[in-house]
PDB file with SEQRES, HELIX, SHEET and CRYST1 records, atoms N, CA, C and O in Angstrom:
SEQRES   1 A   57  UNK UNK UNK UNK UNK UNK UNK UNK UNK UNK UNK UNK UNK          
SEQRES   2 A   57  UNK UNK UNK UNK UNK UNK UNK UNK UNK UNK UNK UNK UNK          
SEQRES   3 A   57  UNK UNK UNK UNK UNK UNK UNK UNK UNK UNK UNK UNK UNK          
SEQRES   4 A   57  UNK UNK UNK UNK UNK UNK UNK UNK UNK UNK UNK UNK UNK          
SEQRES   5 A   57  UNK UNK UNK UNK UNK                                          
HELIX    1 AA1 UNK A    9  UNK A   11  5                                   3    
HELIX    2 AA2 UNK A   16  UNK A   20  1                                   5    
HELIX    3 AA3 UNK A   25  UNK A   31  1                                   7    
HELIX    4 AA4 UNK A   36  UNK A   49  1                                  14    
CRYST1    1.000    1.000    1.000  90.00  90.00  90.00 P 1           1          
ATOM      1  N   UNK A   1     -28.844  -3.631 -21.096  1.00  0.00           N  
ATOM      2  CA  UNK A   1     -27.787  -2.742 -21.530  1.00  0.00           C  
ATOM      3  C   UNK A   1     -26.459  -3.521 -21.502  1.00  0.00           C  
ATOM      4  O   UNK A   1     -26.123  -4.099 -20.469  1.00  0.00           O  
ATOM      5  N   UNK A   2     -25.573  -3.556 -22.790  1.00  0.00           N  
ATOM      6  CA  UNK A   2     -24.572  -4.338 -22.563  1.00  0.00           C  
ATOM      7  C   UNK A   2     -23.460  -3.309 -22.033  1.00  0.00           C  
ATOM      8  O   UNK A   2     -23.393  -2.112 -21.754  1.00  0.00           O  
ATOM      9  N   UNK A   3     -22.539  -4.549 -22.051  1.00  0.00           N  
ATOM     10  CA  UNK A   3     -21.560  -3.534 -20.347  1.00  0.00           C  
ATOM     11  C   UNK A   3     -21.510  -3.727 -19.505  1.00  0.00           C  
ATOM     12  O   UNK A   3     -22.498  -4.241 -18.980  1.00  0.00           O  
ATOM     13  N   UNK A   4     -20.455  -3.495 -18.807  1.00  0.00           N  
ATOM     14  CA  UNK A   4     -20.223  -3.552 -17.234  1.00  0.00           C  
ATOM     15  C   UNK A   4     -20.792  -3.223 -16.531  1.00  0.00           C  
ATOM     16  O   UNK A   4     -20.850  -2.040 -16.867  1.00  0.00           O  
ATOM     17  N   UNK A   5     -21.631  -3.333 -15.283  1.00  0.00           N  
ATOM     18  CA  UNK A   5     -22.841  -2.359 -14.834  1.00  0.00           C  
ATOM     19  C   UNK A   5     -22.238  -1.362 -14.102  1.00  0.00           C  
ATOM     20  O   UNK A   5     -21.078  -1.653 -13.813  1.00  0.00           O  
ATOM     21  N   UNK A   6     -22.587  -0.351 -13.720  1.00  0.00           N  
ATOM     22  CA  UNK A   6     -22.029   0.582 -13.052  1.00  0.00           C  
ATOM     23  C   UNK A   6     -21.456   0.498 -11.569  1.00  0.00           C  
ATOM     24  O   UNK A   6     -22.141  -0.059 -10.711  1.00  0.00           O  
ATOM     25  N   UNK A   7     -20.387   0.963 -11.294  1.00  0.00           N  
ATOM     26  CA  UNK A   7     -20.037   0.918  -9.337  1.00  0.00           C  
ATOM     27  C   UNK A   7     -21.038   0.930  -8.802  1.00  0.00           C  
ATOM     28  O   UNK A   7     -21.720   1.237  -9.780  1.00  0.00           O  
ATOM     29  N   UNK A   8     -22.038   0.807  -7.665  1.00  0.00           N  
ATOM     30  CA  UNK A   8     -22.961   0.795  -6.773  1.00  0.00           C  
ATOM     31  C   UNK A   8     -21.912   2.023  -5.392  1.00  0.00           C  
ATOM     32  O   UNK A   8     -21.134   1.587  -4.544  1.00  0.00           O  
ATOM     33  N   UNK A   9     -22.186   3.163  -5.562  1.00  0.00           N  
ATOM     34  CA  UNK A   9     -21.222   3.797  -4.464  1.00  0.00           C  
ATOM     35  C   UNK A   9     -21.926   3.610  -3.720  1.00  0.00           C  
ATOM     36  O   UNK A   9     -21.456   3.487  -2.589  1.00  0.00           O  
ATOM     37  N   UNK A  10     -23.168   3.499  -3.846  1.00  0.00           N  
ATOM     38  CA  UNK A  10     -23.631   2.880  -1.627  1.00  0.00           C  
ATOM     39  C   UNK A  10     -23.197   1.820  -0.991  1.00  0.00           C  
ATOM     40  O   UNK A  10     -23.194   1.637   0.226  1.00  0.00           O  
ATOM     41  N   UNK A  11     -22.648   0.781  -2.235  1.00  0.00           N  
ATOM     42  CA  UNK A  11     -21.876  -0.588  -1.602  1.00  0.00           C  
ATOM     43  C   UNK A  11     -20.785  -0.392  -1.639  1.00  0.00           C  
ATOM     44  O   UNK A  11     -19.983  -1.152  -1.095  1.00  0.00           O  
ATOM     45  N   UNK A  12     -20.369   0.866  -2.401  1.00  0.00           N  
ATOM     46  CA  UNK A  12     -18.597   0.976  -1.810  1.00  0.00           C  
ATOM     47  C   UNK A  12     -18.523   2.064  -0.826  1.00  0.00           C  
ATOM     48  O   UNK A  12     -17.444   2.642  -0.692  1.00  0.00           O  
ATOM     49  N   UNK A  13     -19.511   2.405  -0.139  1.00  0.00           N  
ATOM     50  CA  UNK A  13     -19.060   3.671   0.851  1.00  0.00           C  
ATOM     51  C   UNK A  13     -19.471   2.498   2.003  1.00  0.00           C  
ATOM     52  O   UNK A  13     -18.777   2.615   3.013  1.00  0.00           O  
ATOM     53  N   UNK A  14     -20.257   1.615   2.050  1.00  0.00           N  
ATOM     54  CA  UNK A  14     -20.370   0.768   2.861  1.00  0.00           C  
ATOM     55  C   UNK A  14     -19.389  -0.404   2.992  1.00  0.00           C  
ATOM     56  O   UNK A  14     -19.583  -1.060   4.015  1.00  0.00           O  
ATOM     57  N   UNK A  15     -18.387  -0.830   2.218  1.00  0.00           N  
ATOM     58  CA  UNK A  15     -17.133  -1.660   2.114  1.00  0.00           C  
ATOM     59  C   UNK A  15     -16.028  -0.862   3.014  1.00  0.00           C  
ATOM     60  O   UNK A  15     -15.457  -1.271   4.025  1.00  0.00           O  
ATOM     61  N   UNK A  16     -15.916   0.181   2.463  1.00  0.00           N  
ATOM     62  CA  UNK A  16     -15.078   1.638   3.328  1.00  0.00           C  
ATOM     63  C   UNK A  16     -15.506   1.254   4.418  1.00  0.00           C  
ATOM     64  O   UNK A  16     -14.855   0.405   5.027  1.00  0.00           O  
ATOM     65  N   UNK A  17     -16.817   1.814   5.014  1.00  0.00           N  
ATOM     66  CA  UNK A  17     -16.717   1.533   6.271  1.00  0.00           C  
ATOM     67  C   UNK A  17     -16.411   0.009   6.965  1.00  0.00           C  
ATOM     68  O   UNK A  17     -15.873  -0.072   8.069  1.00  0.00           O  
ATOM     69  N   UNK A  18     -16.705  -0.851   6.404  1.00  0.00           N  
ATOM     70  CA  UNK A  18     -16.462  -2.120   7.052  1.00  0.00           C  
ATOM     71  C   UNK A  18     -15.087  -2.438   7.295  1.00  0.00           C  
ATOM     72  O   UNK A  18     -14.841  -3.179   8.247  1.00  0.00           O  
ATOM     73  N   UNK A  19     -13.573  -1.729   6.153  1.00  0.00           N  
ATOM     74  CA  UNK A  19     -12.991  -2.276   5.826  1.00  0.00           C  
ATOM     75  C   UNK A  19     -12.075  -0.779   6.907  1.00  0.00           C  
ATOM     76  O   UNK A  19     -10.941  -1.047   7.305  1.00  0.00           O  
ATOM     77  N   UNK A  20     -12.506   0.254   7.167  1.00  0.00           N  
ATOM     78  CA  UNK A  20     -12.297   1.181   8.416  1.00  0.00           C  
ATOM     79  C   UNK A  20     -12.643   0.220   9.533  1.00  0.00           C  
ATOM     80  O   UNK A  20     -11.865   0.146  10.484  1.00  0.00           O  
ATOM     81  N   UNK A  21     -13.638  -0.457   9.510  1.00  0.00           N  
ATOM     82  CA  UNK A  21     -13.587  -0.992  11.098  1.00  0.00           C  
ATOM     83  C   UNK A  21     -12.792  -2.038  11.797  1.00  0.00           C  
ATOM     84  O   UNK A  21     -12.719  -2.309  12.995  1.00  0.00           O  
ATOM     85  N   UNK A  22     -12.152  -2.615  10.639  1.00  0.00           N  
ATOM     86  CA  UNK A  22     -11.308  -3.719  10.689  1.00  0.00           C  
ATOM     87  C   UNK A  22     -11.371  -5.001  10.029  1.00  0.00           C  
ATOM     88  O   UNK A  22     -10.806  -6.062  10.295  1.00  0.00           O  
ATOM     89  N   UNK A  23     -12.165  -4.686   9.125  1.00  0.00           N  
ATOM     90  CA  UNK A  23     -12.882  -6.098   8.075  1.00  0.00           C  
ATOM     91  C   UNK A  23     -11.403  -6.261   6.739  1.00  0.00           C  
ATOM     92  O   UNK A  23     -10.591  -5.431   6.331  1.00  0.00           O  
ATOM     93  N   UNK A  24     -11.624  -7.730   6.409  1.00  0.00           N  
ATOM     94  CA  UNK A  24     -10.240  -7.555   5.763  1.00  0.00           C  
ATOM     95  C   UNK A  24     -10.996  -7.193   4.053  1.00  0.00           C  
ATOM     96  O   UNK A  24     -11.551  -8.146   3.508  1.00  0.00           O  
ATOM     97  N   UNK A  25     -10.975  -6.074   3.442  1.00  0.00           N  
ATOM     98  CA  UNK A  25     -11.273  -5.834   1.652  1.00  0.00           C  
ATOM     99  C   UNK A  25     -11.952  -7.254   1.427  1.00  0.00           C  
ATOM    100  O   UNK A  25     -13.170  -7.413   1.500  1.00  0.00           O  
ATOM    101  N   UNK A  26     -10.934  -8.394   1.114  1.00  0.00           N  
ATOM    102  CA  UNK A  26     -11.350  -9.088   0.539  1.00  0.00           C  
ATOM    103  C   UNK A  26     -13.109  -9.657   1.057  1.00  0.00           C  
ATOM    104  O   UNK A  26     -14.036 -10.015   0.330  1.00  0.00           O  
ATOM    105  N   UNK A  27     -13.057  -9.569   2.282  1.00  0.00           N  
ATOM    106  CA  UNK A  27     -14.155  -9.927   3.180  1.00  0.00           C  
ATOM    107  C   UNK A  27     -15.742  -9.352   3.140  1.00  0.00           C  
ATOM    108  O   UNK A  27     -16.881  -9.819   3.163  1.00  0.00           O  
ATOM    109  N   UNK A  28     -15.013  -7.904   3.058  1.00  0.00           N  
ATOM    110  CA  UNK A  28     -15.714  -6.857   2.969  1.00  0.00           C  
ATOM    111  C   UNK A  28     -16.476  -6.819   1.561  1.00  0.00           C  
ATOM    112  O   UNK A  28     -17.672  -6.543   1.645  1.00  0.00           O  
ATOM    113  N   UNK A  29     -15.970  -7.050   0.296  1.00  0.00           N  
ATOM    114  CA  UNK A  29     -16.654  -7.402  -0.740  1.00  0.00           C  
ATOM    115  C   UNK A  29     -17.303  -8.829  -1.134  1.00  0.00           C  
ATOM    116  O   UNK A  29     -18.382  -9.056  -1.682  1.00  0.00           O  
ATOM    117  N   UNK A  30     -16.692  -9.371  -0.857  1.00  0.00           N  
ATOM    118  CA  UNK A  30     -17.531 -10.611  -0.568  1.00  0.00           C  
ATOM    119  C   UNK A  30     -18.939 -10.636  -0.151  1.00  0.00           C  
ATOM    120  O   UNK A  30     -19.933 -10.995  -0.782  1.00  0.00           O  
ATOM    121  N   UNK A  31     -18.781 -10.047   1.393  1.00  0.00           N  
ATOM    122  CA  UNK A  31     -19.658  -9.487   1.987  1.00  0.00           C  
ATOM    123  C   UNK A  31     -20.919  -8.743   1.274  1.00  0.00           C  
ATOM    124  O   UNK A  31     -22.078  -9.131   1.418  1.00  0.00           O  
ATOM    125  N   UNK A  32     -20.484  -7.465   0.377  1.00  0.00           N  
ATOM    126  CA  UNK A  32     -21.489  -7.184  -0.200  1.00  0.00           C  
ATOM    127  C   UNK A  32     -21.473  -6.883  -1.252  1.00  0.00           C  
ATOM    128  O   UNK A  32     -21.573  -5.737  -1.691  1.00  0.00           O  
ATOM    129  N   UNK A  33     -21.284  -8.317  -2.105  1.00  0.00           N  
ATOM    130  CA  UNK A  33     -21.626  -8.610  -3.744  1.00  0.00           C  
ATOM    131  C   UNK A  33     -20.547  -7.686  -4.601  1.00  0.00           C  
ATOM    132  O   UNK A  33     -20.545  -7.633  -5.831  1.00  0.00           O  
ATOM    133  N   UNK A  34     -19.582  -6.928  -3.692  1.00  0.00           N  
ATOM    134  CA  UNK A  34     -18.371  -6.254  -5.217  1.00  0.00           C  
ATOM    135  C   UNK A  34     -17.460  -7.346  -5.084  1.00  0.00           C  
ATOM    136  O   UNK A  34     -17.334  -8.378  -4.424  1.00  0.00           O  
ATOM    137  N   UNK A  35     -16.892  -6.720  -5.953  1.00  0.00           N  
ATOM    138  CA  UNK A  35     -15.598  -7.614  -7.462  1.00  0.00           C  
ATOM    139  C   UNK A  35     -14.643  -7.076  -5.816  1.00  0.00           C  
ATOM    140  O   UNK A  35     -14.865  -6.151  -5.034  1.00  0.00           O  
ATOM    141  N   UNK A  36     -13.608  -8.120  -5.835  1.00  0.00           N  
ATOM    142  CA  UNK A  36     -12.632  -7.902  -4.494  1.00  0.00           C  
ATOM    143  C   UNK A  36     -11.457  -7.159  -5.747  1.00  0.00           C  
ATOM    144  O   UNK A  36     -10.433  -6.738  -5.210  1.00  0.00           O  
ATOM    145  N   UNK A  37     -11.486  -7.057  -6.592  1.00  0.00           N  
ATOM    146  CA  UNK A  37     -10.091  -6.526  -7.054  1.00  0.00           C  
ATOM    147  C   UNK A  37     -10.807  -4.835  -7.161  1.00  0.00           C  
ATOM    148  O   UNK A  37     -10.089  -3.924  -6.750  1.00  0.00           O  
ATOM    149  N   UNK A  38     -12.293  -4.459  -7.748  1.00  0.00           N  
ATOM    150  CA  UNK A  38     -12.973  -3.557  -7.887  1.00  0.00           C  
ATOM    151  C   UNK A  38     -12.550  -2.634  -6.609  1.00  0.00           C  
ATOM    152  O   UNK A  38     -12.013  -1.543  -6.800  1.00  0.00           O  
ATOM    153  N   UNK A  39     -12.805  -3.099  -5.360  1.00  0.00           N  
ATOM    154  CA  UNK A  39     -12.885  -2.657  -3.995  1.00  0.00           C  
ATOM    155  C   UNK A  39     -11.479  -2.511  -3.754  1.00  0.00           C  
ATOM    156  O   UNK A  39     -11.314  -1.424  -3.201  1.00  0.00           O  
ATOM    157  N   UNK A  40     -10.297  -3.163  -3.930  1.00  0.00           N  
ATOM    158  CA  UNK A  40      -8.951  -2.975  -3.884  1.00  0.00           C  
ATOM    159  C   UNK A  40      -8.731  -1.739  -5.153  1.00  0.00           C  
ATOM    160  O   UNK A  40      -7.516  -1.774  -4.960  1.00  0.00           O  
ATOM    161  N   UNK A  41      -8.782  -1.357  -5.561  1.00  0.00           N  
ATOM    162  CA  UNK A  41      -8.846  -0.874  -6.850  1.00  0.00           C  
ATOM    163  C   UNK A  41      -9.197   0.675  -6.451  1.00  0.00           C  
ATOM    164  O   UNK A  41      -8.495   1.685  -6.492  1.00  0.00           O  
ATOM    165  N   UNK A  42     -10.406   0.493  -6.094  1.00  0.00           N  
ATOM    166  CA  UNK A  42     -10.832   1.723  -5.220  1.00  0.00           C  
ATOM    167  C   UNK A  42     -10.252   2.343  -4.302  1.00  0.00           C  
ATOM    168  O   UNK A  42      -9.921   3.528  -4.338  1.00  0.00           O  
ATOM    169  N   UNK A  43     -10.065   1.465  -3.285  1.00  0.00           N  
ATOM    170  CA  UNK A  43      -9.024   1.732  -2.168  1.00  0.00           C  
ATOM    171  C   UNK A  43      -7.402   2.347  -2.514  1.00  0.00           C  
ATOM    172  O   UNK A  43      -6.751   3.307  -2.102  1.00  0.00           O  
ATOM    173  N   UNK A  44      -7.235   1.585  -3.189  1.00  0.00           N  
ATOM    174  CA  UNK A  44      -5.946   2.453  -3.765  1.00  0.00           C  
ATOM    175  C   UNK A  44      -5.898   3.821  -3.939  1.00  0.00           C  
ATOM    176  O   UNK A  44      -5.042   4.567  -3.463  1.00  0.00           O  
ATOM    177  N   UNK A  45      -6.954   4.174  -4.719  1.00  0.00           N  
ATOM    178  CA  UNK A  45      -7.613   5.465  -5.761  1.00  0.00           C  
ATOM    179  C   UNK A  45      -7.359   6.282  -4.442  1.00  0.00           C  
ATOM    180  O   UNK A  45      -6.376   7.008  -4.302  1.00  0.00           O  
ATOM    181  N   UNK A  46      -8.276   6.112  -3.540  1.00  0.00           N  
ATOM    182  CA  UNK A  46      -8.109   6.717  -2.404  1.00  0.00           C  
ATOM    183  C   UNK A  46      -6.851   7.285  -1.373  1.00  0.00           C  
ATOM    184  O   UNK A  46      -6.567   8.259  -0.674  1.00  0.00           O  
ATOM    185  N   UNK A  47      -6.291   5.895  -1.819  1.00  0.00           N  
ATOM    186  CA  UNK A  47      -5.150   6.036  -0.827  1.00  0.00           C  
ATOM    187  C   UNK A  47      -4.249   7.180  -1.268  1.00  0.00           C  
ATOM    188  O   UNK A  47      -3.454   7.730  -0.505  1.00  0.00           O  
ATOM    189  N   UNK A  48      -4.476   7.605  -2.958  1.00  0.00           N  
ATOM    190  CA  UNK A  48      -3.511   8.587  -3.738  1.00  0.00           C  
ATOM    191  C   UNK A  48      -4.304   9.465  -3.009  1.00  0.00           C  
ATOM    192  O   UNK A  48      -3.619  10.110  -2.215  1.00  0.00           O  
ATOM    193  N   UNK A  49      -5.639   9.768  -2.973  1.00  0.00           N  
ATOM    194  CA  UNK A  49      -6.435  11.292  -3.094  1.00  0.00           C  
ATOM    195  C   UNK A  49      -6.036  11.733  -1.332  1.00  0.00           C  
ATOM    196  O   UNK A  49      -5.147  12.564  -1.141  1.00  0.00           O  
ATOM    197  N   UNK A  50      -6.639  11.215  -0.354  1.00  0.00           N  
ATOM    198  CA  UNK A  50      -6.358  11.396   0.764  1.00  0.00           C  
ATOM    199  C   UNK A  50      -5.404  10.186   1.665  1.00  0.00           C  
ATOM    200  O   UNK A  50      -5.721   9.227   2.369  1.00  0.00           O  
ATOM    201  N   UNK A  51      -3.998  10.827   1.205  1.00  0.00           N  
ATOM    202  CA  UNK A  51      -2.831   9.692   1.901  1.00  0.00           C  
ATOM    203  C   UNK A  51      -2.989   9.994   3.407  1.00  0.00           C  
ATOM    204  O   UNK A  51      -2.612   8.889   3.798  1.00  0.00           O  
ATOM    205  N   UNK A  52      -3.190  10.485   4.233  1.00  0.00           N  
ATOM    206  CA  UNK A  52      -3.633  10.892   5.887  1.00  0.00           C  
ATOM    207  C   UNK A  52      -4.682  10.356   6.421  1.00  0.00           C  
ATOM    208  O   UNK A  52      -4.945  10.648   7.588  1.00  0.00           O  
ATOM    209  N   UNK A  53      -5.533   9.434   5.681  1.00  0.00           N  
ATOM    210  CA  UNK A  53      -6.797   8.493   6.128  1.00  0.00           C  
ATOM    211  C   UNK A  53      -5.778   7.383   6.802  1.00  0.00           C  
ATOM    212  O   UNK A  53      -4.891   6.819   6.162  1.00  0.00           O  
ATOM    213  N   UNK A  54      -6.016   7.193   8.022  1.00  0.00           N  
ATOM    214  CA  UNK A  54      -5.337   6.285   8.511  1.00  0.00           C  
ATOM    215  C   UNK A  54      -5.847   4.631   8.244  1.00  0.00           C  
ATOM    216  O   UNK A  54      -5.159   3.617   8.131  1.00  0.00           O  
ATOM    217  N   UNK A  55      -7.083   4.784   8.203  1.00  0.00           N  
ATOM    218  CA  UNK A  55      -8.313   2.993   8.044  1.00  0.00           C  
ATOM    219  C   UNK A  55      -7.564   2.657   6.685  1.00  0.00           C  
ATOM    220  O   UNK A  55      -7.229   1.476   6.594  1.00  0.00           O  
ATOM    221  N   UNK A  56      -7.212   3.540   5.528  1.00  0.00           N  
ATOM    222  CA  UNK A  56      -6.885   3.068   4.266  1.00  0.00           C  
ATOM    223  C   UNK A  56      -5.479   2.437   4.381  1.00  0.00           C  
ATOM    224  O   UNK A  56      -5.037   2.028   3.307  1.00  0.00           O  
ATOM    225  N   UNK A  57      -4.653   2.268   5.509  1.00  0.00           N  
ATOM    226  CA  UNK A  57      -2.863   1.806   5.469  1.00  0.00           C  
ATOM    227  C   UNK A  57      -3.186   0.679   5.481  1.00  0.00           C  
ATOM    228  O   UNK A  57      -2.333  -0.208   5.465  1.00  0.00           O  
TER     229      UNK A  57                                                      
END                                                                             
């Protein structure tokens, strides 16, 4: 299928957590095979939807 392949949200709910525990993003995707701008990218998204998550500052 040509195209971008789709997000994997089990590897980004698992970046979240790594990157909640104190892992630095960039690390954290590295870690498990996402795009580091993808995972920053995300994180942002987040940071608009729930600004009171403290792991996302």
């Amino acid at each position: 299928m040509p195209g971008r392949p789709t997000l994997d949200t089990d590897k980004l709910a698992s970046a979240l957590k790594l990157v909640e525990a104190g892992i630095r993003p960039a690390q954290a995707a590295k870690q498990l095979g996402l795009g580091r701008s993808t995972l920053y990218r995300e994180l942002a998204l987040l940071r608009e939807l729930a600004p009171e998550t403290p792991a996302l500052d």
